[in-house]
N, C-alpha and C positions, 0 to 999 in steps of 0.2 A: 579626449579618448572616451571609447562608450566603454560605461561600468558593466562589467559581467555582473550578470543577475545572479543570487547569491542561489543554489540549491534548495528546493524545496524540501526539507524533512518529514519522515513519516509521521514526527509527533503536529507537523504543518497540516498534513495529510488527514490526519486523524481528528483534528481540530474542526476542518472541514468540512469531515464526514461527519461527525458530531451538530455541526448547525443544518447543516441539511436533515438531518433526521427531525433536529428541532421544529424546521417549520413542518414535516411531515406530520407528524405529532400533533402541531395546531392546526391543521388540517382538517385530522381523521376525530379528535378534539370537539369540535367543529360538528362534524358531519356523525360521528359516533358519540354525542354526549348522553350521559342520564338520561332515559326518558325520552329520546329521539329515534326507538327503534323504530326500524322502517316498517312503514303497513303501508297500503293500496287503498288511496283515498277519491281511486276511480267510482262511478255511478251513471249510470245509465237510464237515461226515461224510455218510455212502454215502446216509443217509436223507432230509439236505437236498438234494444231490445228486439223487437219485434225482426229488424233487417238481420241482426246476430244470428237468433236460434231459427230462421226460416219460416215463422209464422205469422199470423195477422194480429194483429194487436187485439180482435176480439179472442181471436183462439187463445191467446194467454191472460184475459181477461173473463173467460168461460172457466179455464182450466182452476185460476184462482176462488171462481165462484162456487167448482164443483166439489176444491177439497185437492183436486193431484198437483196443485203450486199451492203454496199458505200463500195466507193475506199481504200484501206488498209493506213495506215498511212504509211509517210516514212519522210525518211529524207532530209533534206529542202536543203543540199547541192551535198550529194552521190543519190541523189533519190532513195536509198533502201528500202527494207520494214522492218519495227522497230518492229515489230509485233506485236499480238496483246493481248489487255487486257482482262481479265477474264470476264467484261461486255461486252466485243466485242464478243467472246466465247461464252455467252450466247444467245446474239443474234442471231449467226449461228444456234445454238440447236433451235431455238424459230422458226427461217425461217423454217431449214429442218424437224423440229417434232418429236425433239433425246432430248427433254429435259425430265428428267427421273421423272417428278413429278410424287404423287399418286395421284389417281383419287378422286373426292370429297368424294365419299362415301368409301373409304378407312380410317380407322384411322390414323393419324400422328402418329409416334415414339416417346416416349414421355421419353425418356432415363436419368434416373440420374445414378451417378457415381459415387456410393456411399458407401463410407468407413468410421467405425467409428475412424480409427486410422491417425491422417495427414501424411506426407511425406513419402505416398503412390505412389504419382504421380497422383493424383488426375484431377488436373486445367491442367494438363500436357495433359492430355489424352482428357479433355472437349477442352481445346481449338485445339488441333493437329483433334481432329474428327468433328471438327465444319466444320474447315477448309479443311479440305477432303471432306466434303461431299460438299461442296461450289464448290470446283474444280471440282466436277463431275455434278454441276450444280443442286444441291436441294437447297430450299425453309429452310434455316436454323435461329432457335432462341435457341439462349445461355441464360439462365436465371440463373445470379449468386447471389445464395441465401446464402455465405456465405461473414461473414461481414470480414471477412480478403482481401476481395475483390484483390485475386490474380486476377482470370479471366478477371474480370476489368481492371485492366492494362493492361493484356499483349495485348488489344482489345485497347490502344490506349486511357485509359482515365483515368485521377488521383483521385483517389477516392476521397483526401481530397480537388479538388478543381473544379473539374466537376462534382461531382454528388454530390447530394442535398439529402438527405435522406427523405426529406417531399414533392419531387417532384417525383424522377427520378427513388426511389429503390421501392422491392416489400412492404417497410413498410408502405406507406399510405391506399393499398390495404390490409394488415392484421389487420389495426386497425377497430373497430367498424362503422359502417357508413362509410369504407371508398370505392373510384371508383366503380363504376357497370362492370369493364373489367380489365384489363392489359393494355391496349392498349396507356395508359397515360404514359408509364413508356418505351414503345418500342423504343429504338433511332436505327438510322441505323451505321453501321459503315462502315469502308473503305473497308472491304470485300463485293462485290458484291453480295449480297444472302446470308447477318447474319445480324438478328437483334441482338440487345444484350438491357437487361434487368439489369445495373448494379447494383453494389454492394457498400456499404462503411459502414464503424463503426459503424454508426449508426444504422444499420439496428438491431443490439445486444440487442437494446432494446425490440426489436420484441420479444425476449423470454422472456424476464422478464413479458410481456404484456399475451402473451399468456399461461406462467405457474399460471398466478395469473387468468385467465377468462377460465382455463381448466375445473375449477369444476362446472360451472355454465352454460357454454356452450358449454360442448368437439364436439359435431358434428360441430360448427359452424369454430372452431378452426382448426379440422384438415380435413375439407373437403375445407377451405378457396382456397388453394393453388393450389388445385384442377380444382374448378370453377372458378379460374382466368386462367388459362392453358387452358380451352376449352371454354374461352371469345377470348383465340387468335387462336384455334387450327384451325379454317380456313386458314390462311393465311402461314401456314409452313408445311413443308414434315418432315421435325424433328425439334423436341425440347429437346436440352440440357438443365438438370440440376444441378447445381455445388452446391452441398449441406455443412453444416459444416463438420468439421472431430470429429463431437460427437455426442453423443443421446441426442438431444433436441427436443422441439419443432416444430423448423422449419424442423428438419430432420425429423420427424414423419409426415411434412406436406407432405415433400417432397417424400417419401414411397406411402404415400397416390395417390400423385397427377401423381407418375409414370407410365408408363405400360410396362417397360423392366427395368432391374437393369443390371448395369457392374459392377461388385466390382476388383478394379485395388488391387494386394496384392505383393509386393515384395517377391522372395523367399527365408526369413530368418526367422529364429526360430522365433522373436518377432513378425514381420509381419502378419507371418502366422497362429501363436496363435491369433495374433488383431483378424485376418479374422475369424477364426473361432467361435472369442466370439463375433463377431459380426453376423454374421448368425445366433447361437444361440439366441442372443437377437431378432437380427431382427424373427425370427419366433416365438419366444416368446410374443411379440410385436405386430405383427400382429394378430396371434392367440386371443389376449386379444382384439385387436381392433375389429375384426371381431366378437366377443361375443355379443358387443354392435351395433350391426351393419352397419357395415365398412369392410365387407370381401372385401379383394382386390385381383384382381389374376395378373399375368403379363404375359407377350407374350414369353419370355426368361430372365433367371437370367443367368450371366455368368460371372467366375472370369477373370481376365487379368491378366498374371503373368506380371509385372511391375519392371525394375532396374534389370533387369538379367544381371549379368555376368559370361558368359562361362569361363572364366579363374576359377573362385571359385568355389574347388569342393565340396563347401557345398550347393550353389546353385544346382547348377545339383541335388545336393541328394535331396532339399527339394524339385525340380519343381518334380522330377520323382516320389515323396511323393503326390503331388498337382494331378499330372495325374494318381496318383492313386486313392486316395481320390475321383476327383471328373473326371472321366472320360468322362462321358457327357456333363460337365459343365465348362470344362476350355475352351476358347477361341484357339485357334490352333494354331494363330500368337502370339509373345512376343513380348513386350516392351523391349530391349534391355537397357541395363546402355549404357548412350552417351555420349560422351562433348561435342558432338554437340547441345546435347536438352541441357544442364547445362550453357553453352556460350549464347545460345540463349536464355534461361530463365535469364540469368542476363542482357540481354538488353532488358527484358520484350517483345520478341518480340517469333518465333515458328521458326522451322524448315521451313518449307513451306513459309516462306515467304523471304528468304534469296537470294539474287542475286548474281550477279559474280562472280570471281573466288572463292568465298566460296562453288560454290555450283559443282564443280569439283574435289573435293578433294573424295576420296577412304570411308573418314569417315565419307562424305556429303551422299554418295551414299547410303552406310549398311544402315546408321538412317531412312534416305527415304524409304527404302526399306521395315525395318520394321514396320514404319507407314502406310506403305499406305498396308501391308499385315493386319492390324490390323485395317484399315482401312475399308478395301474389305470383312473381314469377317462381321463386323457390320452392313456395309450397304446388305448385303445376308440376314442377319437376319430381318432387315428391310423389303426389299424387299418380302421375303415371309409372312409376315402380312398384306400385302397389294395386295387383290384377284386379281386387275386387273394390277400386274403383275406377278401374277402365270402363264400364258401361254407363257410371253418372260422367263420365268425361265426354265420353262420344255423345251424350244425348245435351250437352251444354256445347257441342261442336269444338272441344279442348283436344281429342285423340283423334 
């Protein structure tokens, strides 16, 4: 006779939940010890430099001689040049007037990245396009509005012991009475040109707050998120949004408060069904909000095939599904399957920030390659919402 398996207990339960936190712990441990806080140990010589801020390596070599750059860093024994930082970079842009911000009356990018279904590559794609667009010298905020607070890490900070959910996350601005801005909640981080807006467990309450005050005050609810975004939207050229991976609440905030959607979708059957029962809700959703009036329109929606593998010939068959499907509306560049993004997602850290000989290797390169191709297409989409650079686009033959 088979034995019935005996009941699992909550104090079983609990036990469980207890070592799983443990190894979280030696994890973040690990990765958050004494003395490990994150900095940007990027450097650049005169030559990357030089293709960066759009000038000849004499002109930033004149500029240094004349006094409008200081003297380049170097080393205190070889006296060579060490090169230079991403804020030094920026500075060059600032002197020569290559720095690509939009113009006041332009709107900011206001992009969420948003999938109802998780390990998507979601926070993958928020934090690699933060960081892209930083390198290229914009005015960038990451606002991570889901309480799993991946993004939050990998940005160099421990949910459970540097962010305060009654200080630092978007929940004190969605409760009743709470901040007149955002701006309480902005920390800078070790990237040159990203604020970031973190996240932590806490913030999960936020829905239970917001499903229980929907019926009594749904505009106030789901336009909150909204008008906190354009308490900050002066001060940045994009605004990342890292939304949950479900239909709550805050993601309804987050739909709302957007004005471009990227829905990242891996190319596998389950995926790709998510994707599509997620478009349907999401237009379902909207449709319903906009009854009540809340029509919202956005500047571009566009999918990102995400975790491609060319080796899998079912991938192939489903992307060539996908660029059938949606032929105006897939992204052009792919997110490639890496172990480069999987290595560096397990030291909470990106691509793009990676030094030495890691970043010489063949497999360093491809991943690079296709970030910043998926990179280069976003920021185009950006750039043509923003009139006053419609005439450098038309004169690079982009509009």
């Amino acid at each position: 006779m088979t034995p019935v398996l005996p009941p699992v207990s909550l104090e079983e339960l609990a036990q469980l939940t207890r070592r799983a936190s443990t190894v979280i712990d030696r994890l973040r441990e690990r990765v958050f010890a004494p003395g490990t806080q994150k900095r940007l140990d990027l450097r650049f010589n005169v030559r990357t430099a030089s293709e960066m801020v759009g000038r000849t390596e004499k002109a930033i070599r004149d500029a240094e001689a004349d006094g409008r750059l200081p003297e380049p860093d170097k080393d205190a024994e070889t006296q060579r040049r060490t090169g230079y930082t991403l804020a030094q970079i920026n500075r060059m842009r600032e002197v020569f007037g290559t720095l690509p911000h939009r113009a006041p009356d332009d709107p900011p990018l206001v992009l969420a990245v948003q999938n109802f279904k998780g390990g998507v590559g979601k926070s993958t794609v928020v934090s690699h396009l933060a960081q892209y667009f930083a390198l290229r010298g914009y005015r960038v905020c990451v606002i991570d509005c889901d309480s799993q607070a991946s993004t939050t890490a990998i940005f160099g900070m421990n949910p459970d012991v540097d962010v305060d959910e009654d200080e630092d996350t978007l929940y004190p601005f969605l409760r009743h009475g709470g901040p007149k801005s955002l701006h309480y909640a902005l920390r800078a981080t070790y990237w040159p040109g990203i604020a970031l807006i973190p996240a932590n467990l806490g913030l999960y309450d936020a829905e239970y707050e917001f499903a229980a005050r929907m019926a009594r005050e749904p505009t106030f609810i789901l336009d909150r998120l909204r008008d906190g975004v354009e308490s900050i939207a002066d001060q940045f050229d994009v605004i990342l949004l890292d939304p949950p991976p479900a239909l709550g609440m805050i993601s309804l905030s987050v739909l709302r408060a957007a004005n471009a959607l990227l829905i990242p979708a891996p190319p596998n059957n389950v995926d790709f069904a998510s994707t599509a029962h997620f478009l349907k809700m999401m237009e379902a959703t909207l449709t319903e909000l906009a009854q009540h009036g809340g029509a919202r329109s956005y500047s571009f929606v566009k999918v990102l095939a995400t975790k491609m593998n060319d080796q899998k010939s079912a991938h192939l068959a489903i992307k060539r599904m996908m660029d059938a499907v949606f032929p105006q509306d897939m992204l052009q560049a792919t997110l490639k399957d890496s172990a480069e993004i999987d290595n560096a997602t397990a030291n909470l850290c990106t691509v793009y920030e990676l030094t030495g000989p890691a970043t010489r290797t063949d497999t360093h390169r491809r991943c690079r390659a296709y970030l910043d191709a998926v990179g280069r297409e976003v920021e185009l989409l950006a750039r043509k919402t923003w009139p006053s650079h419609h005439r450098a686009l038309r004169k690079e033959g982009l509009l």
